[in-house]
Structures are given as structure tokens and as C-alpha cells.
C-alpha positions as CSV (number, residue, x, y, z in Angstrom):
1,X,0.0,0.0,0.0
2,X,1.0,3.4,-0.9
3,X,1.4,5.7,2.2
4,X,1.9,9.4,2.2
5,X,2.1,11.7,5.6
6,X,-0.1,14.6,5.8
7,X,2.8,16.9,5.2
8,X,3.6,15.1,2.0
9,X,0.0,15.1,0.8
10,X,-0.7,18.6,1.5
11,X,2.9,19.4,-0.6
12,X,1.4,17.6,-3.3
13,X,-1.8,19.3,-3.1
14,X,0.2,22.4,-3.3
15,X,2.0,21.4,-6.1
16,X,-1.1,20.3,-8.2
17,X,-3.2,23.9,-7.5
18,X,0.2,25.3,-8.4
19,X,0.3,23.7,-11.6
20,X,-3.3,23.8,-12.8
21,X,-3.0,27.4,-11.6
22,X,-0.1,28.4,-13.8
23,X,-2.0,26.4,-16.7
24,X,-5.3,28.2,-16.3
25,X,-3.1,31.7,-15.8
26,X,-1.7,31.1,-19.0
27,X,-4.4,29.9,-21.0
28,X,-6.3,33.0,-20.1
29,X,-3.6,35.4,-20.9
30,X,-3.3,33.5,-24.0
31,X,-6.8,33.7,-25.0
32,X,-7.1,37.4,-23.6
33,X,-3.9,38.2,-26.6
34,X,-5.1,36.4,-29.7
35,X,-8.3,36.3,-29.9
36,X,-9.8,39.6,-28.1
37,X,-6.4,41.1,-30.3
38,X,-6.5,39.3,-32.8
39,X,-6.1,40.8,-36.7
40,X,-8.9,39.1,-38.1
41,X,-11.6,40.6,-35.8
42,X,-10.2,44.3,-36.4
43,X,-10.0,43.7,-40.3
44,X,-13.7,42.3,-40.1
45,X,-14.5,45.0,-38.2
46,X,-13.4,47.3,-40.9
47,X,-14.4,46.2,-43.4
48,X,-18.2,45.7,-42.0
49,X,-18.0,49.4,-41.2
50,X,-17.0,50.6,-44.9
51,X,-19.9,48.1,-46.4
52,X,-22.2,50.3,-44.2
53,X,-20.9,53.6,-45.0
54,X,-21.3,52.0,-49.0
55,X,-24.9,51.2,-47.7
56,X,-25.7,54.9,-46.7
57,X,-23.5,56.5,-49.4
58,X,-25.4,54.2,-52.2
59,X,-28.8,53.9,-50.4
60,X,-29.1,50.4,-49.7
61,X,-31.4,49.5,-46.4
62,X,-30.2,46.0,-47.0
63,X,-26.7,46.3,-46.8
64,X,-26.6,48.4,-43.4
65,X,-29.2,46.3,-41.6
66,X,-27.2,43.2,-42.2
67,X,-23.5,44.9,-41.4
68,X,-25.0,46.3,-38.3
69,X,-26.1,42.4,-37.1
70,X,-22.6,41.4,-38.6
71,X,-20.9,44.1,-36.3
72,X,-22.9,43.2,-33.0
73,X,-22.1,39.5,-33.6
74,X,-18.8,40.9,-33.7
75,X,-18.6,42.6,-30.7
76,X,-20.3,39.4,-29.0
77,X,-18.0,37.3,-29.9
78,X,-15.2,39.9,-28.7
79,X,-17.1,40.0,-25.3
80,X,-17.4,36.1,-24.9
81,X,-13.5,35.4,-25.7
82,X,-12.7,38.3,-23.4
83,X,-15.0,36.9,-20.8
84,X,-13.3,33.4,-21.3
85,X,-10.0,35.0,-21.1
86,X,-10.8,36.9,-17.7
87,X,-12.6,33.9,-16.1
88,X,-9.6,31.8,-16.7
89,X,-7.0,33.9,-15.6
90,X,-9.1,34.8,-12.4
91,X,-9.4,30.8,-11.6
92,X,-5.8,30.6,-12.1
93,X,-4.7,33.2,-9.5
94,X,-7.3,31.9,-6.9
95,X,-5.6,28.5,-7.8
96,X,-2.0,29.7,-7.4
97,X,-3.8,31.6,-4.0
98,X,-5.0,28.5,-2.9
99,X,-1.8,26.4,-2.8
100,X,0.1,29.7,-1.1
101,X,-2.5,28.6,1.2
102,X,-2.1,25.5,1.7
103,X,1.7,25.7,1.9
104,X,1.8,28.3,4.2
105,X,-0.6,25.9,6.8
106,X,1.7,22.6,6.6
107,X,2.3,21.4,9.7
């Protein structure tokens, strides 16, 4: 049988929150840079915008209700990779909190 003392256990614990913590602190920043900054999302964003000001210079109804849904999908999307970003950065500092925590307690 495999036997561990409680000192060794809770270093382990540590170690584990440390690491997922580092992991989910990293993902997040990650996320957060490419996707919320990302060059794809400004260009479509740019080009949305001049295919409405087309739409209003040339009349079209069409045109600029569908680049106006095009650019509030847009800035959903923005909102949900930022929110993903943020969420996972937050869980990885209570993480990394949580095995100061538990370090700091070992008997």
C-alpha cells in the first residue's frame, strides 16, 4: 500500500493547484492576446464598417441592416472570448492563492 504523511500530501496538493493554476493563468492570458487582439476581428470589423458607410452612401437598407447584425455578432463574440480569457485567468490566481495557502498551513 502506498502511504503518504499529511505533510507530503498537502505538498502535493500544493504542487497540483500550483500547476493547474499556472495552466489556467496562461491559457487565459493567451486567449485574452489572440483572440480579443487578434487581426482578423479588427479587419472584419473594418471592413463591416465601410460596407455600411457604402450602404448609406449608395442607399441600400439592406446592406446596413445586415452589417449592423454582422458588427454586434462581432462585438459578441469579442465579449465572450474576453469573458473566457478573464474567467480563466481569475481561476488561475485563486488557484496559485490556494496552494500559497495551503503551503503556508503545513504542519
Amino acid at each position: 500500500m502506498f502511504s503518504m504523511s499529511i505533510s507530503e500530501f498537502l505538498m502535493t496538493t500544493a504542487l497540483v493547484l500550483l500547476g493547474l493554476g499556472g495552466l489556467s493563468l496562461v491559457i487565459g492570458l493567451i486567449i485574452l492576446a489572440t483572440r480579443v487582439l487578434g487581426s482578423d476581428v479588427k479587419t472584419l470589423a473594418t471592413q463591416t464598417a465601410k460596407l455600411a458607410q457604402k450602404g448609406i452612401a449608395e442607399d441600400f437598407s439592406g446592406v446596413i441592416g445586415n452589417a449592423s447584425a454582422l458588427v454586434q455578432s462581432l462585438e459578441q463574440l469579442v465579449r465572450t472570448a474576453a469573458g473566457v480569457g478573464i474567467f480563466l485567468a481569475l481561476l488561475g490566481i485563486l488557484l496559485i492563492a490556494g496552494a500559497y495557502f495551503v503551503v503556508t498551513n503545513i504542519p
